[in-house]
N, C-alpha and C positions, 0 to 999 in steps of 0.2 A: 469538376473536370469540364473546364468551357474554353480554356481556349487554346491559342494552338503553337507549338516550338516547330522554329524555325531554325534547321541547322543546314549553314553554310559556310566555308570557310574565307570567302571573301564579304568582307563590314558592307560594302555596298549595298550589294544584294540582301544583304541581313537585314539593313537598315530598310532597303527596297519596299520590300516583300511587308516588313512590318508596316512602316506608315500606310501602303496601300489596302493590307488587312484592317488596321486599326480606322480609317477612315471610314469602311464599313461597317464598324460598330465590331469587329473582334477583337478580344487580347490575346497578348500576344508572347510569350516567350523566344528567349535567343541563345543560338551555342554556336562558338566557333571551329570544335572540334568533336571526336566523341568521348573524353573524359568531364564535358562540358555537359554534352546533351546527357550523359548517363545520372550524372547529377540532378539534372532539373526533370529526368526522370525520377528517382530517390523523392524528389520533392513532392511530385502529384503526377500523375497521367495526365497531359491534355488530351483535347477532345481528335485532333489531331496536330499527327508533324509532318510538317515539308523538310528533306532530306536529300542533300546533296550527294552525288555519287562519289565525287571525288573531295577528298578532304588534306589537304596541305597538315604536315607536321601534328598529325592523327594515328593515334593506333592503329584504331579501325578506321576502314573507307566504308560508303556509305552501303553496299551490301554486308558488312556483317554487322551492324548496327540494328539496318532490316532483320536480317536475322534474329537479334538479341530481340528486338522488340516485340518479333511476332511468337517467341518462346516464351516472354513472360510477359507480355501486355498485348493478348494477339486480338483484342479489341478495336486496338486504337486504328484508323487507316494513317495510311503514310503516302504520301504524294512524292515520288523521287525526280528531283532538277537535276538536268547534268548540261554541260557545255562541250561535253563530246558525245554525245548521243550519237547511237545505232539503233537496230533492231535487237542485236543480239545482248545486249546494256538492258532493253526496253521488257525483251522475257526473260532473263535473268531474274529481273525485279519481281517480273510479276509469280515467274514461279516460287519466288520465296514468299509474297502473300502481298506485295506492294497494291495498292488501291488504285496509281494510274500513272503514267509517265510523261512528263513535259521534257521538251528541249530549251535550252539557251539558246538565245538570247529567248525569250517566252513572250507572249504576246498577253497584253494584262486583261483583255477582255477573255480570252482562253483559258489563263491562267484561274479566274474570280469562279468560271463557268465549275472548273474540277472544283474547287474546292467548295463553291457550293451545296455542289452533292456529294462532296464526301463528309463535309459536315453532319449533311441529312445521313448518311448513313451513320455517322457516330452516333447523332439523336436515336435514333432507331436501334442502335445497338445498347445504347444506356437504358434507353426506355424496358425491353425485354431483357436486360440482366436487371432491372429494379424489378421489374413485373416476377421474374424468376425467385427474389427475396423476399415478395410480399407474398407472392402466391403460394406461403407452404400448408395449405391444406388446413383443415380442422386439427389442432391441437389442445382444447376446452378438453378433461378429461373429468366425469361424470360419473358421480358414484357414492356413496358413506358406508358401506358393506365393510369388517372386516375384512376380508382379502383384498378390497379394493385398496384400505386405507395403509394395507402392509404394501401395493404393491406404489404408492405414491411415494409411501416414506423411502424407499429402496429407487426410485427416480430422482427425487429430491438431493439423494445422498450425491447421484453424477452426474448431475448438469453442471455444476462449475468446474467439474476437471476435463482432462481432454483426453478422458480411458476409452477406451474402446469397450463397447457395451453390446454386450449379445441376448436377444428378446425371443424367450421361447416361447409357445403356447399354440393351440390349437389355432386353424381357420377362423379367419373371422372374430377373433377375441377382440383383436384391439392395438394389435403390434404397432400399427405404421402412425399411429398416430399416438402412442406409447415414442414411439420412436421424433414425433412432430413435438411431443411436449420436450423432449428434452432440449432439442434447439432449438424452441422458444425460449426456456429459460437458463441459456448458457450464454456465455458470451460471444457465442457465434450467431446473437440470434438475428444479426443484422447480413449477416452473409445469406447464400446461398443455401436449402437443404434442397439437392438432387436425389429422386428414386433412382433405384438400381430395378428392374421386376426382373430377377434372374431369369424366374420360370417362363417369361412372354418373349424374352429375345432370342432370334436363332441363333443354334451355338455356332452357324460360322461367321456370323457378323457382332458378335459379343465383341472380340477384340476392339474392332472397328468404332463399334457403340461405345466400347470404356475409354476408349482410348486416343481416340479421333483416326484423321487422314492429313496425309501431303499428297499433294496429285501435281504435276503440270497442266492438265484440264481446270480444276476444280480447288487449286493452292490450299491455304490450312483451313480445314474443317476440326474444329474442336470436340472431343469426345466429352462423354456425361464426367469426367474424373473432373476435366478442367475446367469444368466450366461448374464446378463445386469445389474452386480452387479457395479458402481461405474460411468453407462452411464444411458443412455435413453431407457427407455420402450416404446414404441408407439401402445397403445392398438386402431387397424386399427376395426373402425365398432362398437365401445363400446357396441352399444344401442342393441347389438345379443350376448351378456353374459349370462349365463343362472343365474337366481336369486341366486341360492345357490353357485355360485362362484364368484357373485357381492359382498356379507356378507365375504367373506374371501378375497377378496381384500380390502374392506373399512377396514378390521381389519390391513391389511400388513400396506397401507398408514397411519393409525395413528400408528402403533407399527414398523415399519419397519423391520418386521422380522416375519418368517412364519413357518412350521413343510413341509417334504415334506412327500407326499402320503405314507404310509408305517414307515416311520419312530418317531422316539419321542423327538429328537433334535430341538433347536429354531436355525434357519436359518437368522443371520443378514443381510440387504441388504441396500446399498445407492443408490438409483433409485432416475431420474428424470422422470417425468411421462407427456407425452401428449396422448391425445384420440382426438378422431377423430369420428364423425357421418355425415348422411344425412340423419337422421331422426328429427322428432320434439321431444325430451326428455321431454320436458312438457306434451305432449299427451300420449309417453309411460309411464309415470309414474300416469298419470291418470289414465290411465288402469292398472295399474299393475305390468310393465311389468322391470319395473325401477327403484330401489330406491332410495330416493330422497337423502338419506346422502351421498352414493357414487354421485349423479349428483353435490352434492356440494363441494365435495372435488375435485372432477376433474375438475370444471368448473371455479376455481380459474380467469383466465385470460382466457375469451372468444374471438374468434379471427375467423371472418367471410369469407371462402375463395371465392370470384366472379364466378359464371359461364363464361363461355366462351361467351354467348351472351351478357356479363356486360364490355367484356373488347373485342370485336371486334376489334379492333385498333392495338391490339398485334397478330393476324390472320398470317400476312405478317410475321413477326419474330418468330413467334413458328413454323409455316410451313418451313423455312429456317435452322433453328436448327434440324428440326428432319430428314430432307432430307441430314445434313451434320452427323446427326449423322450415321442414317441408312450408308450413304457411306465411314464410318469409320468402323462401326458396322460386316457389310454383302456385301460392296463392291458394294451395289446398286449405278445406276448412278447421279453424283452431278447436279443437274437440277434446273436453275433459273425457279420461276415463270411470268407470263406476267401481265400487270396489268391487261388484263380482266380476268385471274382465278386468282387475287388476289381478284378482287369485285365481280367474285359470289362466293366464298369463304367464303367473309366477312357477305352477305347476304342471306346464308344458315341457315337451322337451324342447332341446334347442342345438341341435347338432350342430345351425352355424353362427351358435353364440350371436353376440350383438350386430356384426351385419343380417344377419335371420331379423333379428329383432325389429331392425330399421327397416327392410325389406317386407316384413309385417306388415306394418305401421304403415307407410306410405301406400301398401294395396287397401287396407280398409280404408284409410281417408281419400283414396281414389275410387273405390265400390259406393264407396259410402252413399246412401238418398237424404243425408239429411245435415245438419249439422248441430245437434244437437249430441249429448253425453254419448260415446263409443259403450255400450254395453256388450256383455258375454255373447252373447249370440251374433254379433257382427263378425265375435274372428271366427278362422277358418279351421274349422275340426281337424283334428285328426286324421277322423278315419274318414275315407271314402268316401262310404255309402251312406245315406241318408238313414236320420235316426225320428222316433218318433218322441214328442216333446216327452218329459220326465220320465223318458226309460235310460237307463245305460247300456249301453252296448260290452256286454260281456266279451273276453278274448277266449280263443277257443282252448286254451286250458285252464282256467278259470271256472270254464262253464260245463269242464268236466270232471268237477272235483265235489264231492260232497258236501254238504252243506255247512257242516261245521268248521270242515280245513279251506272252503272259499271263502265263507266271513274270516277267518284267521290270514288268511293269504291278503284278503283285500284290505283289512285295521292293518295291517303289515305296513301294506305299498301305502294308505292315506294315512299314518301318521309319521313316516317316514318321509312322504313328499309335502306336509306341511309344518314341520320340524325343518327340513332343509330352506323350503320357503321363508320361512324366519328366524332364517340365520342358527339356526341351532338353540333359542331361545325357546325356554320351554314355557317361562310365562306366557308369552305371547300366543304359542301354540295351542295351550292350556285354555286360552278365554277364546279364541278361535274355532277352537272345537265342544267347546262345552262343557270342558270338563275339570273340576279340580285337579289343581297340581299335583297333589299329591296320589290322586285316581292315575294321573294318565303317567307319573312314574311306575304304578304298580302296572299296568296296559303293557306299555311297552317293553318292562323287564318280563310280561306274562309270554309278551313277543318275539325276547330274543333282540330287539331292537337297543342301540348303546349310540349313544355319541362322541365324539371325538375331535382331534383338534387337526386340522388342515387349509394349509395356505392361509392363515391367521383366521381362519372362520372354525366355530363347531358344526359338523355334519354327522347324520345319522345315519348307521349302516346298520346290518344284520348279522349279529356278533357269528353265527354260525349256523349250518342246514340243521333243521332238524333230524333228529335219527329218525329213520322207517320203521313200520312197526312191523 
C-alpha cells in the first residue's frame, strides 16, 4: 500500500496530477469515474486518493465515494479537488472524514505541500495498524501438567475455524493469553487481535469505545470493533458489559456490521470473536444481569482454563520463564531455583494463580541481595508474623486438638498437598516423602484420603469427615 489513485474525470488532470507525483518518486494509480476507482480499490488500498468532487457519467460523485471509502478503508486519507469550490463543498468533505480540500485550477507547489503530509499521515497510520498486529502480547503458552496438556489439545482443536470460543476459569489463570495463542495460531494470525477489558470501560462510553464516533468537530474516529476489522476481538471480562451494549453486540455478531456513535452509515466488519469470564454466566443471567442470546452466541466452543492449584507440576517451569523473562525484560538477575523453594512453591496457595505467580517472582528478583540460587527462605511466607528458624507456626485450630487427631489432621493436609504437588502420582509422592508405595497407600486409606480424576489431572481429596465420637 504505497501509492496513490487518482480519480478525476477529466484525462488531463489525470494525466496532470500523475506525472507531477510520479516525478517525485510516487506511483501512481488512475480512474475516471467511481466504478473505475471502486475497482482499483478491489485491487489494494493505496496509501492515498486524490478525489474529484464532481465526476461526469458517474454513479457516485465524489462525496459518496468519500463516503464508501471512509466506511470500509477509513485509513486511507483522501485529498478532494474540485473546480467549483466553496466553503460549504470544502466542510461537507471534511465532515465526512476528507484529509484536506484544494481548489482548481490548484497551484502545484500547494498542491505537493498537502500531499506531502498526508502521505506522512498514511505512513503513521500503516506504521500503528502494523505495530497493532505485532504487538499481541505474550502468547508462548508454558506448561507439561496433565490439565495443561488437555487444556492445549482443546485449543489446538479451534484455531483453524473461525468459532467463536468462550474461556472460563478463574483470575489470573491465563485466559488472555489462552485467548493470544489462539490468533497466533489461526489464520488471522497476521491481522489484528484487539482487547475488549469490559470490566475497565465506563458503561457510558463502551458504546463509543466499541463502536467509534462521527463528529463535525472531530470527523470518523474508529472504535476497538474496527479497527479489529479482519482479526480477533477478545472481549476480556464479558460478564461486566452493561445490558444495553450486550443488545447491540448480539445484533453486530448476527448482522456483522454496526453504525458508529453519531453517525448514520452501516459499518461492515469480519471479526473473529473470543470472550473470556470468571464468573458463572448461568447465575448472571438468572439475575438479570446477562442475556441469554448473547451467552449463546459466544459460547459457541467452551474451553475451560486450570488454575494454578490444577496444574502445580508446571510451578518449576512457569517460575523459570518468568525470571528469564524479567532478565531480558528489566535486566533483573537470572536466578536458578533450589529444589526446596521449588516444593514450597509448589505447596502454596495461590488464589491468583499464575499472575500471583509472576508477581512472586519479579518481587523476589527485585528484594533479592544476591544473584545467586532463589532458595526457600527468600519467598515470602505466608503468615504475617515472624517465625523462629525450625519451628512451624501451628493454626489456631490445629493447636487445639489433641495430639493424636493433630498428627492425623496434619499427615491429612501434608500428604494431600504433596500428592497434589505431583500431579496425583503416587510414585513420585512416595520417594518424596519417604515412604514405600505400598506404606503410603495403606496411610492414606488410614486417612480417608482418595484420589481422583479432574480436569485431566488426578487430585486428592478427603473421601469424607470423620464421624465424632
Amino acid at each position: 500500500m504505497s501509492d496513490i489513485l487518482i480519480v478525476d474525470d477529466e484525462r488531463d488532470i489525470r494525466e496532470l496530477v500523475s506525472d507531477i507525483l510520479e516525478d517525485e518518486g510516487y506511483a501512481t494509480r488512475k480512474a475516471a469515474n467511481s466504478d473505475e476507482c471502486m475497482a482499483r480499490l478491489e485491487e489494494s488500498e493505496p496509501a492515498l486518493m486524490i478525489l474529484d468532487i464532481w465526476l461526469k457519467d458517474s454513479q457516485m460523485d465524489g462525496i459518496d465515494i468519500l463516503k464508501a471509502v471512509k466506511r470500509d478503508n477509513p485509513e486511507i486519507p483522501v485529498v478532494i479537488i474540485s473546480g467549483h469550490g466553496n466553503i460549504e463543498i470544502a466542510v461537507a468533505a471534511i465532515k465526512q472524514g476528507a484529509y484536506d480540500f484544494i481548489e482548481k485550477p490548484f497551484n502545484i507547489d500547494q498542491l505537493m505541500v498537502v500531499i506531502r503530509r498526508a502521505m506522512e499521515t498514511s505512513r503513521l497510520r500503516r506504521e500503528n495498524s502494523d505495530l497493532k498486529r505485532k504487538d499481541t502480547g505474550p502468547a508462548e503458552m508454558i506448561g507439561t501438567s496433565a490439565s495443561f496438556r488437555t487444556l492445549i489439545s482443546q485449543l489446538d482443536k479451534v484455531t483453524k475455524s473461525n468459532g467463536r470460543v468462550m474461556l472460563t476459569g478463574p483470575a489470573g489463570s491465563g485466559k488472555e493469553i489462552a485467548a493470544r495463542y489462539i490468533h497466533a495460531n489461526s489464520n488471522r494470525a497476521s491481522a489484528p487481535f484487539i482487547t475488549v477489558n469490559c470490566a475497565s470501560i465506563e458503561p457510558d462510553r463502551m458504546e463509543e469505545v466499541l463502536f467509534g464516533r462521527e463528529s463535525s468537530e472531530r470527523g470518523v474516529e474508529p472504535g476497538l470493533l474496527e479497527q479489529a476489522h479482519g482479526g480477533v476481538v477478545f472481549f476480556d471480562e464479558v460478564a461486566d458489559m452493561p445490558l444495553g451494549t450486550q443488545s447491540k453486540i448480539l445484533r453486530v455478531l448476527v448482522d456483522q456490521q454496526f453504525q458508529r456513535v453519531g453517525g448514520s452509515d452501516k459499518v461492515r466488519v469480519d471479526l473473529r470473536v473470543v470472550s473470556a469470564t470468571n464468573k458463572n454466566l448461568d447465575a448472571e443471567i438468572e439475575d438479570g444481569r446477562f442475556r441469554q442470546e448473547l451467552y449463546h452466541r459466544l459460547n459457541v466452543v467452551p474451553v475451560a482454563v486450570p488454575s494454578l492449584a490444577d496444574r502445580r507440576e508446571d510451578i518449576p517451569l512457569l517460575a523459570g520463564h518468568f525470571i528469564a523473562q524479567f532478565n531480558e525484560a528489566q535486566g533483573l538477575p537470572l536466578r536458578e531455583l533450589t529444589e526446596e523453594a521449588v516444593a514450597l512453591m509448589q505447596t502454596m496457595l495461590w488464589p491468583g494463580n499464575v499472575r500471583q505467580l509472576k508477581n512472586l517472582v519479579e518481587r523476589v528478583l527485585i528484594l533479592g541481595d544476591g544473584s545467586g540460587p532463589i532458595e526457600a527462605k527468600d519467598l515470602p511466607r505466608e503468615e504475617d508474623k515472624p517465625q523462629e528458624e525450625g519451628r512451624v507456626v501451628l493454626s489456631g485450630a490445629l493447636a487445639t486438638l489433641p495430639l493424636r487427631e493433630a498428627r492425623e489432621a496434619f499427615e491429612r493436609e501434608y500428604l494431600l498437598t504433596q500428592i497434589n504437588r505431583f500431579g496425583g502420582n503416587i510414585s513420585r509422592t512416595a520417594s518424596f516423602v519417604g515412604m514405600e508405595r505400598s506404606a503410603l497407600h495403606r496411610k492414606l486409606k488410614s486417612l480417608g484420603v482418595v484420589t481422583s480424576n479432574k480436569a485431566g489431572a488426578r487430585v486428592a481429596h478427603v473421601e469424607a469427615e470423620e464421624e465424632q465420637a
